[in-house]
C-alpha positions in Angstrom: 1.9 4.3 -18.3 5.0 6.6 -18.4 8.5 5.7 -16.6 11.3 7.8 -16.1 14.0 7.9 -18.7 16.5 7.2 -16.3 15.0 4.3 -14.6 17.4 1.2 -13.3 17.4 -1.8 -15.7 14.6 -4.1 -14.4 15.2 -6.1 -11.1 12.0 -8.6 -11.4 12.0 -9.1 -15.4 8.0 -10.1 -16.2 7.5 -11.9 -19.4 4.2 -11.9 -21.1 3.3 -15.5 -19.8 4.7 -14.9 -16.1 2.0 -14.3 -13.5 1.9 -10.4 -12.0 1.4 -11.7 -8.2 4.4 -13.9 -8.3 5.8 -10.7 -7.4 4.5 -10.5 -4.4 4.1 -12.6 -0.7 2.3 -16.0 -0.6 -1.0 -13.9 1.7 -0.8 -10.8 -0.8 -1.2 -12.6 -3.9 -3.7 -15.4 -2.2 -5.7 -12.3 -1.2 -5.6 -10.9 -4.1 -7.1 -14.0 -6.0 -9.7 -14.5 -3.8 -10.7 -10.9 -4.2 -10.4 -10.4 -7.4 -10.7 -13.0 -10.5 -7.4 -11.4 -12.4 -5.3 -8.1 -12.1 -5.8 -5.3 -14.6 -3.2 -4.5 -16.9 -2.7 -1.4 -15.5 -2.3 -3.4 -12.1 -0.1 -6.1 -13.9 2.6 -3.4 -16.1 2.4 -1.0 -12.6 3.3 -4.2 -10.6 6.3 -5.0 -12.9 7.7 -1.4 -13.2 7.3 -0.7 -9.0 9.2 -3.8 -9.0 12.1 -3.3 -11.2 12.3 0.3 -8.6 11.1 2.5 -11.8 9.6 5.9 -10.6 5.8 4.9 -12.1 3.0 7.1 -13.3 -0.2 4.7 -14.0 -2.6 6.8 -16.3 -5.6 4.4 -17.1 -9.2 5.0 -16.7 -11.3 5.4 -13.7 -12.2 1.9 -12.1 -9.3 0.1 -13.6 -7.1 -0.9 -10.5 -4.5 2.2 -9.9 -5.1 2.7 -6.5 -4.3 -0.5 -5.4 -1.8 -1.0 -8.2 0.3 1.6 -6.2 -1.1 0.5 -2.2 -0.7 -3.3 -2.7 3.2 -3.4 -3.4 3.1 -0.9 -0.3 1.2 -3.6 1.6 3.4 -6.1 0.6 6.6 -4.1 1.7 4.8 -3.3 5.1 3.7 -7.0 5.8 7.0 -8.9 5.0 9.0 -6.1 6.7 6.5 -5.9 9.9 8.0 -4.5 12.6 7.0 -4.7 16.4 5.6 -2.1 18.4 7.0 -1.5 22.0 5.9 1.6 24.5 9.6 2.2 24.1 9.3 1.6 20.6 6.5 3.0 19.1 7.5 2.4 15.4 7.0 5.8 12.9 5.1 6.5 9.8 6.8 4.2 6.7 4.6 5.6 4.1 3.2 9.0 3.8 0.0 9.4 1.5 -0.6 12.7 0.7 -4.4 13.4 -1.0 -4.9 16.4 -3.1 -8.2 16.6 -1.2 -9.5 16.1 2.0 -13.0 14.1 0.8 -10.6 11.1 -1.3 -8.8 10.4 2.6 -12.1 9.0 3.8 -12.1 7.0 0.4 -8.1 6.2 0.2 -8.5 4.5 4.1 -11.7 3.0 3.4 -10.0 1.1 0.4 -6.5 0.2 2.5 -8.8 -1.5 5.6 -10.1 -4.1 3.0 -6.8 -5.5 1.8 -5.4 -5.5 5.0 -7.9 -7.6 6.5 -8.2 -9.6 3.7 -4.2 -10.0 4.0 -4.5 -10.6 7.3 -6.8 -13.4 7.5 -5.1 -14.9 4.1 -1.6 -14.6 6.4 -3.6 -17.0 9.2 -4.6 -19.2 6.4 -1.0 -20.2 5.1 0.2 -20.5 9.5 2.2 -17.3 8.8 2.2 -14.6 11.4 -0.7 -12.0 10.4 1.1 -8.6 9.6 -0.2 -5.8 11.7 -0.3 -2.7 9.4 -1.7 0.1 10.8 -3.5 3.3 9.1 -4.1 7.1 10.6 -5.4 9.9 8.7 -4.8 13.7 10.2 -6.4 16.2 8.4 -6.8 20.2 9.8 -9.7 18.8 11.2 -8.4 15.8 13.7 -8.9 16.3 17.3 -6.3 17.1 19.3 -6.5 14.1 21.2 -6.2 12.1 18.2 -3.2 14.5 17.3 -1.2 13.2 20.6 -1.9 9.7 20.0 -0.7 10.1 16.4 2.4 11.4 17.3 3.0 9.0 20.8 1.9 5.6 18.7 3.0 6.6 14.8 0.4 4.5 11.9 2.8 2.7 9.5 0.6 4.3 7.0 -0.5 8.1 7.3 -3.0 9.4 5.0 -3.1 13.7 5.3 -3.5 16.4 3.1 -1.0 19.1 1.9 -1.3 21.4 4.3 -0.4 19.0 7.3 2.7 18.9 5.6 3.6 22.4 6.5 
């Protein structure tokens, strides 16, 4: 794992006997433990430098947690910061996830919908309100119907590629 060299002083110091999902909401990290039976260390050092607002890289092997070291702090954000959605008020895109290619979106909102019912249902557990995160993906490829509605009702997650950037 590599951090910037001019990354702020920790915000959420982790000692080596503290536990990773402290860090996060009481339905994120009861999700987590029923899905999982511990986080990877790639999971658990990502977790503490997201926290402490370092710019992260994660560079561990395939399988070991990255993707969801990165999403479930995201996840987290998006559920204790949930915001309403009116006709007037439609909301907008918080997070932008940009794939280098167009057959990992599939994959990328395939592994979001998981967590987010699992957060869900973990939220109704604990009588806390269930967050309602919502995912789109637009690739060169969406319909134009699709297109519309993206724009008119904005995901609070958008998963595209580069060139629906431009």
């Amino acid at each position: 794992m590599a951090h910037a060299s001019d990354s702020p002083e920790p915000k959420t110091p982790i000692s080596a006997g503290d536990d990773p999902l402290d860090l996060f909401s009481p339905a994120v990290a009861e999700w987590f433990r029923s899905a999982f039976a511990a986080p990877t260390p790639a999971q658990a050092q990502g977790w503490a430098s997201i926290a402490a607002g370092r710019h992260t890289l994660i560079h561990a092997p395939t399988g070991s947690g990255k993707t969801l070291a990165a999403f479930l702090w995201t996840l987290d954000r998006l559920a204790r910061e949930s915001r309403p959605r009116t006709t007037a008020a439609p909301g907008s895109v918080r997070v932008l996830y940009v794939s280098p290619l167009k057959a990992l979106i599939y994959d990328v909102e395939r592994n979001l919908r998981a967590p987010l019912a699992g957060i869900r249902l973990a939220s109704e557990r604990l009588g806390e309100p269930a967050p309602q995160i919502e995912v789109g993906v637009r690739t060169g490829d969406t319909p134009t119907q699709e297109r519309r509605h993206l724009v008119k009702n904005p995901p609070d997650i958008l998963i595209t590629t580069p060139s629906r950037c431009t």
